[in-house]
Backbone and ligand atoms as CSV (ligand in chain L), in Angstrom:
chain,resi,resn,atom,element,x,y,z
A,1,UNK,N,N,0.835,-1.196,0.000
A,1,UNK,CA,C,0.000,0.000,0.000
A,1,UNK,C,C,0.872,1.250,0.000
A,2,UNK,N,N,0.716,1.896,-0.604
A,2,UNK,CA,C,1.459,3.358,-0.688
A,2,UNK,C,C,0.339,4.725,-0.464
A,3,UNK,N,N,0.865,5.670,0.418
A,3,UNK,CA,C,-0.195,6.732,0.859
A,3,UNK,C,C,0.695,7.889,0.816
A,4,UNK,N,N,0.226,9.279,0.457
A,4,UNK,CA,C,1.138,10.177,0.887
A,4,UNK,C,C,1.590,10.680,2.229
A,5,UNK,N,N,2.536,11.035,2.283
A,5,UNK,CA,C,2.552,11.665,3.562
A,5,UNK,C,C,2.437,13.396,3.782
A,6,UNK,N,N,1.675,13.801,4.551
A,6,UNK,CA,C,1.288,14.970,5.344
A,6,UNK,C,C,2.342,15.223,6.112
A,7,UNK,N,N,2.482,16.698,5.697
A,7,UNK,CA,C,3.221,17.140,7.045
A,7,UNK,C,C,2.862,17.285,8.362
A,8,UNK,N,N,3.428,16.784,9.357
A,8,UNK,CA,C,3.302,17.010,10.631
A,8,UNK,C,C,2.263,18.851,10.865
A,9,UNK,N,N,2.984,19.320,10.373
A,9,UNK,CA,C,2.391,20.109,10.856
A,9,UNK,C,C,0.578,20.383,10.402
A,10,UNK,N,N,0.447,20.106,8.920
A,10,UNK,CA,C,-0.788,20.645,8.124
A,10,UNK,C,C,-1.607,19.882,8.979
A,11,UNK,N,N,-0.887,18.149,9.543
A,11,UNK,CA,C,-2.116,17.437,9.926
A,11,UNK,C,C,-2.637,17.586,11.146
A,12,UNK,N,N,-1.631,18.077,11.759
A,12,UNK,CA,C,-1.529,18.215,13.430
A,12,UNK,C,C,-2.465,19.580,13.646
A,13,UNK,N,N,-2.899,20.312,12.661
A,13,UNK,CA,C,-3.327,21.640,12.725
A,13,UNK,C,C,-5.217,21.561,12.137
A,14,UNK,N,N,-5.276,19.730,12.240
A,14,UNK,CA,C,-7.015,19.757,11.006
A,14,UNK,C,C,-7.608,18.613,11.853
A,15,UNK,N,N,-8.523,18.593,12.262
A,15,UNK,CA,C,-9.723,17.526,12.452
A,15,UNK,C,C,-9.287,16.734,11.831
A,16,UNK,N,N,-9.446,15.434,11.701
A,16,UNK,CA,C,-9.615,14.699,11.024
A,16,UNK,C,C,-10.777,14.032,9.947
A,17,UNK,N,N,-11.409,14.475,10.825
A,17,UNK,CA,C,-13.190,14.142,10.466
A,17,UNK,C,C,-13.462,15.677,9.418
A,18,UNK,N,N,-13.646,16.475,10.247
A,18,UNK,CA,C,-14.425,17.781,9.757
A,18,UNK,C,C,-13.345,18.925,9.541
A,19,UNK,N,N,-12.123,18.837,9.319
A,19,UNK,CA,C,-11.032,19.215,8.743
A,19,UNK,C,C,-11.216,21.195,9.199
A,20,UNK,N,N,-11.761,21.147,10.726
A,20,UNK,CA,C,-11.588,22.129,11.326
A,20,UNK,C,C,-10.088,22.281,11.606
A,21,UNK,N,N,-9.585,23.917,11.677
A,21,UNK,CA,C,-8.327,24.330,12.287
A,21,UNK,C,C,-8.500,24.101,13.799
A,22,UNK,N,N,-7.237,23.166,14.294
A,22,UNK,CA,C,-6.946,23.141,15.670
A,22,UNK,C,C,-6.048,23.932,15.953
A,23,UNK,N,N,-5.996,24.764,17.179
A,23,UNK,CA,C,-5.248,25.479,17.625
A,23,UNK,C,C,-4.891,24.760,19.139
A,24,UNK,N,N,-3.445,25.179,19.104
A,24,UNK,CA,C,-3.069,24.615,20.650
A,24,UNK,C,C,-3.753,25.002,21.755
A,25,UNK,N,N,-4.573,25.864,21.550
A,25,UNK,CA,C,-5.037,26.492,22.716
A,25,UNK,C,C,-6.717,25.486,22.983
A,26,UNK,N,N,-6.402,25.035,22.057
A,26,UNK,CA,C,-7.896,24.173,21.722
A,26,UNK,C,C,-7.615,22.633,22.616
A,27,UNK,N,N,-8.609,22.108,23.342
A,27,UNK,CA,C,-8.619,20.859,23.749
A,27,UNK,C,C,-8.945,19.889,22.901
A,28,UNK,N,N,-8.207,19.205,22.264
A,28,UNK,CA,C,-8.572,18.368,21.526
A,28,UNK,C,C,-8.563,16.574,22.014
A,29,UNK,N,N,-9.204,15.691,20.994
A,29,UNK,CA,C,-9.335,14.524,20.843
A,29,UNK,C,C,-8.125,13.782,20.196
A,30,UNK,N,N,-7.713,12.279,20.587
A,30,UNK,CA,C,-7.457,11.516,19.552
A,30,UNK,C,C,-7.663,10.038,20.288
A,31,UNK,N,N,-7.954,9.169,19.116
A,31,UNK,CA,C,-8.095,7.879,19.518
A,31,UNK,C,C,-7.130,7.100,18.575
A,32,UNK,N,N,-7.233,5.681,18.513
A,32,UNK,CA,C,-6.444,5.163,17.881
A,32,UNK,C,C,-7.165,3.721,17.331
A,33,UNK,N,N,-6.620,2.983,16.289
A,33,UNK,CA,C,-7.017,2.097,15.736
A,33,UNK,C,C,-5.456,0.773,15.259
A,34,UNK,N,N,-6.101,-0.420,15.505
A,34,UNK,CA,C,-5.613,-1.396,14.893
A,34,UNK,C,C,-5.615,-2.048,13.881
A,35,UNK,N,N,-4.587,-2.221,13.026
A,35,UNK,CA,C,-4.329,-2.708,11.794
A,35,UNK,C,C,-4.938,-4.045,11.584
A,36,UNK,N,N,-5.131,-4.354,10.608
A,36,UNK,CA,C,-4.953,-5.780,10.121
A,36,UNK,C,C,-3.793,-5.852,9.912
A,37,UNK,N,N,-3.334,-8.086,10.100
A,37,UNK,CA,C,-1.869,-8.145,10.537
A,37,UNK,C,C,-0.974,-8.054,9.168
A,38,UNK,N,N,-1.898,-8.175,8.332
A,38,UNK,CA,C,-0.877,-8.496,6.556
A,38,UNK,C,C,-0.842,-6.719,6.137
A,39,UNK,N,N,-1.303,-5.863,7.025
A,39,UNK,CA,C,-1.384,-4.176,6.440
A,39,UNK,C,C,0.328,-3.849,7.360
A,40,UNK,N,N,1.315,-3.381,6.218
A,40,UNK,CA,C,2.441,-2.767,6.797
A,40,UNK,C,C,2.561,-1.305,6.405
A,41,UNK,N,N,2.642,-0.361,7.391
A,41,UNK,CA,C,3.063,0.856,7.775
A,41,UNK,C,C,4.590,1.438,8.186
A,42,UNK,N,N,5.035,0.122,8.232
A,42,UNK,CA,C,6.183,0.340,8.886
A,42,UNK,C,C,6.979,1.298,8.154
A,43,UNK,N,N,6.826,1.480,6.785
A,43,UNK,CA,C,7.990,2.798,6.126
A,43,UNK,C,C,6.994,3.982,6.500
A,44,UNK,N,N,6.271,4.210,7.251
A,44,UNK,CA,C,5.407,5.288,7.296
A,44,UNK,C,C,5.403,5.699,9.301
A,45,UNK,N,N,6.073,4.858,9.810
A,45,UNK,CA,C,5.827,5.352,11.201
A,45,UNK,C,C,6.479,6.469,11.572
A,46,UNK,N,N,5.649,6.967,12.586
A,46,UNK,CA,C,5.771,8.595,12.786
A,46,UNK,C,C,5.479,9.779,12.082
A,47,UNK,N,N,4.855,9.014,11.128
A,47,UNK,CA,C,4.585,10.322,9.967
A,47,UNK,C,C,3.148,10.701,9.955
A,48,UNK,N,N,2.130,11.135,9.567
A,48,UNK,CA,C,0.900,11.865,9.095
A,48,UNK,C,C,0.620,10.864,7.592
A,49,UNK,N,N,-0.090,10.207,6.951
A,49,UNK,CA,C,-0.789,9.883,5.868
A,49,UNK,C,C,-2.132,10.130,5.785
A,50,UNK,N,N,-2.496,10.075,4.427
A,50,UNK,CA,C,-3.592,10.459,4.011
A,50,UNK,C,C,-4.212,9.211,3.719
A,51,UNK,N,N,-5.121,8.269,4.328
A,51,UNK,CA,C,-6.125,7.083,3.777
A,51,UNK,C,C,-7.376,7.584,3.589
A,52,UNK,N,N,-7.740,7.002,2.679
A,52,UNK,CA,C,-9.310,6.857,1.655
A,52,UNK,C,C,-9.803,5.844,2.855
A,53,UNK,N,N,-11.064,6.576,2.696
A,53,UNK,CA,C,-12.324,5.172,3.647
A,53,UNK,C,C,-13.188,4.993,2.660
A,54,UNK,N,N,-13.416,3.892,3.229
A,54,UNK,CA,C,-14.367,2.869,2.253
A,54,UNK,C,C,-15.769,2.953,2.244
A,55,UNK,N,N,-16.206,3.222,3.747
A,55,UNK,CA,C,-17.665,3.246,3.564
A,55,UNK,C,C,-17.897,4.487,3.436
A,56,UNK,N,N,-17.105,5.590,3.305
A,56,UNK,CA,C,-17.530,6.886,2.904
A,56,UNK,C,C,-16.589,7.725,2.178
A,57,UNK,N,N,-16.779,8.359,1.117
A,57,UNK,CA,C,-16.366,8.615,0.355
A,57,UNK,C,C,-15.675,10.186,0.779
A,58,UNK,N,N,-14.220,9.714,1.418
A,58,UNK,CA,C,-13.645,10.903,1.994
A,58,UNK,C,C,-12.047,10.132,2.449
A,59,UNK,N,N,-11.327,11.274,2.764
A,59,UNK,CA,C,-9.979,10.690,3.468
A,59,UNK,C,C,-10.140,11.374,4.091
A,60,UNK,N,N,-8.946,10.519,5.630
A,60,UNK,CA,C,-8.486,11.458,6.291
A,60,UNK,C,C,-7.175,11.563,6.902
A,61,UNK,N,N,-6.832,12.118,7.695
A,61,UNK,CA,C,-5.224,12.200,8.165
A,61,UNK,C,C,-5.117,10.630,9.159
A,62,UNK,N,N,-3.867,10.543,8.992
A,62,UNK,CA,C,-4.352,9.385,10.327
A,62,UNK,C,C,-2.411,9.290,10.479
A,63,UNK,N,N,-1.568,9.460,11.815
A,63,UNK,CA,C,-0.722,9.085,12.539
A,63,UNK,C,C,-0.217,7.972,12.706
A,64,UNK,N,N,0.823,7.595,12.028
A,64,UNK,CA,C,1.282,6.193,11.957
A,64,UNK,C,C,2.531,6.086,13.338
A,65,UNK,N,N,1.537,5.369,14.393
A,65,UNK,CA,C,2.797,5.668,15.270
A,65,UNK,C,C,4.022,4.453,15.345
A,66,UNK,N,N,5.360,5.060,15.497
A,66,UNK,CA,C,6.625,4.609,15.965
A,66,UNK,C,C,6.594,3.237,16.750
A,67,UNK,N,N,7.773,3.127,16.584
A,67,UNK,CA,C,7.545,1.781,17.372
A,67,UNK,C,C,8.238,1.905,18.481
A,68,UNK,N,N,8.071,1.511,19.831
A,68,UNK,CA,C,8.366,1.740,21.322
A,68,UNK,C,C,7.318,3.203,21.439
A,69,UNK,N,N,6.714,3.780,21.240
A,69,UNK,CA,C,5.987,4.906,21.360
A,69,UNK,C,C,4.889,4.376,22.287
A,70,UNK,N,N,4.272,5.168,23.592
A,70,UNK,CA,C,3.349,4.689,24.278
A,70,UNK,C,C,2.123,4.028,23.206
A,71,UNK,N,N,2.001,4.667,22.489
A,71,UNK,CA,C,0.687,4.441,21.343
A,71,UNK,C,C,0.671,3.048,21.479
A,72,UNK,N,N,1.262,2.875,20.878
A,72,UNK,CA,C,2.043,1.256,19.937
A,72,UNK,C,C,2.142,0.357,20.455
A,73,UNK,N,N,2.478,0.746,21.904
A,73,UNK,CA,C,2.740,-0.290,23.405
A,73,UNK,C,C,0.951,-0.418,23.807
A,74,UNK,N,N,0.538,0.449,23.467
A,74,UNK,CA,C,-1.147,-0.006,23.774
A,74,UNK,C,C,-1.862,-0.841,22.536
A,75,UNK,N,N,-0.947,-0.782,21.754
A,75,UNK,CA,C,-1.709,-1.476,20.598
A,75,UNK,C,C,-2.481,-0.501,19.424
A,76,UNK,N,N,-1.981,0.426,19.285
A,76,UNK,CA,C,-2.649,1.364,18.400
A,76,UNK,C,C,-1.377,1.660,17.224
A,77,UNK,N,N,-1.700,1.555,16.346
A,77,UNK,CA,C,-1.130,1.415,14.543
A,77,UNK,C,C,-0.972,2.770,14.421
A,78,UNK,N,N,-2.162,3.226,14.884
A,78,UNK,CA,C,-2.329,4.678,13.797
A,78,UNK,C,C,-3.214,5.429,14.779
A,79,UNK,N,N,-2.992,7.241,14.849
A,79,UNK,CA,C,-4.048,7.788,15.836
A,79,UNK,C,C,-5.078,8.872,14.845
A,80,UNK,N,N,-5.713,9.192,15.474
A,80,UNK,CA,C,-6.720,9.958,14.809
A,80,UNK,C,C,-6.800,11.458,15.894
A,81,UNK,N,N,-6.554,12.317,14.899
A,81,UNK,CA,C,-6.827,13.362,16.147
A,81,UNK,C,C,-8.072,14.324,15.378
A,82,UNK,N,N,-8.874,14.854,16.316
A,82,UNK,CA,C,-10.095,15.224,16.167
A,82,UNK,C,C,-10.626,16.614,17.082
A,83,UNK,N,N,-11.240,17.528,16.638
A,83,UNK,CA,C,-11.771,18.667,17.307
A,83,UNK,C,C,-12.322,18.254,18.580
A,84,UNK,N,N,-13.988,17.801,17.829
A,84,UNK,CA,C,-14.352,17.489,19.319
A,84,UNK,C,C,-14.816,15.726,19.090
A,85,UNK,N,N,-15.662,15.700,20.540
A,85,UNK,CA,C,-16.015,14.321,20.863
A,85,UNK,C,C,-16.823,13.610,20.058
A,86,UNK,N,N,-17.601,15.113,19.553
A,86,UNK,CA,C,-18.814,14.797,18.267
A,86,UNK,C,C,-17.813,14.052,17.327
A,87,UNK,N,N,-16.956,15.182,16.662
A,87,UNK,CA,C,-16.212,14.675,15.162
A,87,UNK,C,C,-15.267,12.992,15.557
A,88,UNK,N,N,-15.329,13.045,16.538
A,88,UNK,CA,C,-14.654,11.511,17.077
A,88,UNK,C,C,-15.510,10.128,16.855
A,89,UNK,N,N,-16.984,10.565,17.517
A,89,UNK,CA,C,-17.399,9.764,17.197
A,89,UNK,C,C,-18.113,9.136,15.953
A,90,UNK,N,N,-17.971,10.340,15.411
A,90,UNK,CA,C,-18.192,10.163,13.534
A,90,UNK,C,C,-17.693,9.602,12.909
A,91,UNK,N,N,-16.638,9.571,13.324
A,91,UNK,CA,C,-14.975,9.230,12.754
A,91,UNK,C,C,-14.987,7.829,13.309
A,92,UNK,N,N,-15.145,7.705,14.207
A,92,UNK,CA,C,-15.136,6.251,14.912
A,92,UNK,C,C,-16.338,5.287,14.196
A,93,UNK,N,N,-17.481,5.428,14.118
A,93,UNK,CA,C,-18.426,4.699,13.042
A,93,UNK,C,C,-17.905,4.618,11.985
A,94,UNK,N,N,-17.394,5.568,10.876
A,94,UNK,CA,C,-17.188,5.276,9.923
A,94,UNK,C,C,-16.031,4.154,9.641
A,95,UNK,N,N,-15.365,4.426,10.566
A,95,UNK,CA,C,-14.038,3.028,10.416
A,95,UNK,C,C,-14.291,2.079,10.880
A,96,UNK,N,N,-15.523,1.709,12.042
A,96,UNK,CA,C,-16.329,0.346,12.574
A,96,UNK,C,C,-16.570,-0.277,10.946
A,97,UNK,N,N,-16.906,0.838,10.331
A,97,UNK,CA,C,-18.103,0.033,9.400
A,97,UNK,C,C,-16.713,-0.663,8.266
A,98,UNK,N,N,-15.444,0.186,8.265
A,98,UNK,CA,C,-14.563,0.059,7.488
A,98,UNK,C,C,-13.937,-1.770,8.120
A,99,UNK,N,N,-13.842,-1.480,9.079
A,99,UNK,CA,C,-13.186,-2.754,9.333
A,99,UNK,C,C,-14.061,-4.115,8.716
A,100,UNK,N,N,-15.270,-3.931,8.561
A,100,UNK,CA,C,-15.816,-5.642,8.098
A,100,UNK,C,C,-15.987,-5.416,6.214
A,101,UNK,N,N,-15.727,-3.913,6.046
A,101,UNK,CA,C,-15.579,-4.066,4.115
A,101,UNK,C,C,-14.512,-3.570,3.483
A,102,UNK,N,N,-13.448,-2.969,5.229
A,102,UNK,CA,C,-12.052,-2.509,3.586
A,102,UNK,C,C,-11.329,-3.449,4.254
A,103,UNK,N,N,-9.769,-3.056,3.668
A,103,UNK,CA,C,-9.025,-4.361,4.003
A,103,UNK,C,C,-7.918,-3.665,5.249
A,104,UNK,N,N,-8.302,-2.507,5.634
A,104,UNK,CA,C,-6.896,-1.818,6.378
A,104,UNK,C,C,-6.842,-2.120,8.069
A,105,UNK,N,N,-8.498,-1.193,8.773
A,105,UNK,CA,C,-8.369,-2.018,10.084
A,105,UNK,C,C,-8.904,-3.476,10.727
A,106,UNK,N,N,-8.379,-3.252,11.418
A,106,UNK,CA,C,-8.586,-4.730,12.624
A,106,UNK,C,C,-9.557,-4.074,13.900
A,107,UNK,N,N,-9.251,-3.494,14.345
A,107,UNK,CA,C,-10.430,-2.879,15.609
A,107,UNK,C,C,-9.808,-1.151,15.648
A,108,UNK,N,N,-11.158,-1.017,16.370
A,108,UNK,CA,C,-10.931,0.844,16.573
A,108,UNK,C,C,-10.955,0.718,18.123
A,109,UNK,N,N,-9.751,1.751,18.688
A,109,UNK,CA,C,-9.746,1.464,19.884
A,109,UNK,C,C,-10.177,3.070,20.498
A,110,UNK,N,N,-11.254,3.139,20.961
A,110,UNK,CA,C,-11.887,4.473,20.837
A,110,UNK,C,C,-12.401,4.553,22.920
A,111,UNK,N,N,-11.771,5.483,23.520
A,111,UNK,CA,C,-11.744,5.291,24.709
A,111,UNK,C,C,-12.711,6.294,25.821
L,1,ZN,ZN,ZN,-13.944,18.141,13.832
């Protein structure tokens, strides 16, 4: 699989969902999700990519985390960062529904 990569910064600065400007001053969201085991990221950890979803016709940013990184040690592939709780949980259905028709996650770990 090949995806582009986002800069740290453009992605770190957008919803994921509703591609609002986050500002540091802003409390924000992120959750995280698990791969399927044959999906490799590994030339992509630590970086920002852009994935297409399946059950809806949109991309979004998604955090490929490092390896030894707390993330990663919990079991999370990739994070999602998000405005609010609303755009989280939007974001979180749409990749439920992704996991039983695309081929990328394994579970959404949404807390
Ligand atoms: Zn949002």
């Amino acid at each position: 699989m090949e995806f582009n990569i986002i800069p740290d910064k453009e992605a770190l600065s957008e919803c994921a969902w509703c591609q609002s400007h986050i500002t540091e001053y802003m409390e924000v969201f992120g959750f995280g999700a698990k791969l399927k085991p044959n999906v490799d990221l590994s030339e992509y950890e630590g970086h920002c990519i852009e994935i297409g979803l399946v059950s809806e016709e949109k991309s979004v940013y998604m955090m490929v985390t490092g390896q030894g990184s707390e993330a990663k040690n919990e079991g999370k592939d990739g994070m999602f960062l998000v405005c609010s709780e609303a755009c989280g949980k939007k974001l979180k259905n749409v990749l439920e529904k992704d996991i039983s028709i695309g081929k990328m996650f394994k579970t959404v770990m949404y807390d």
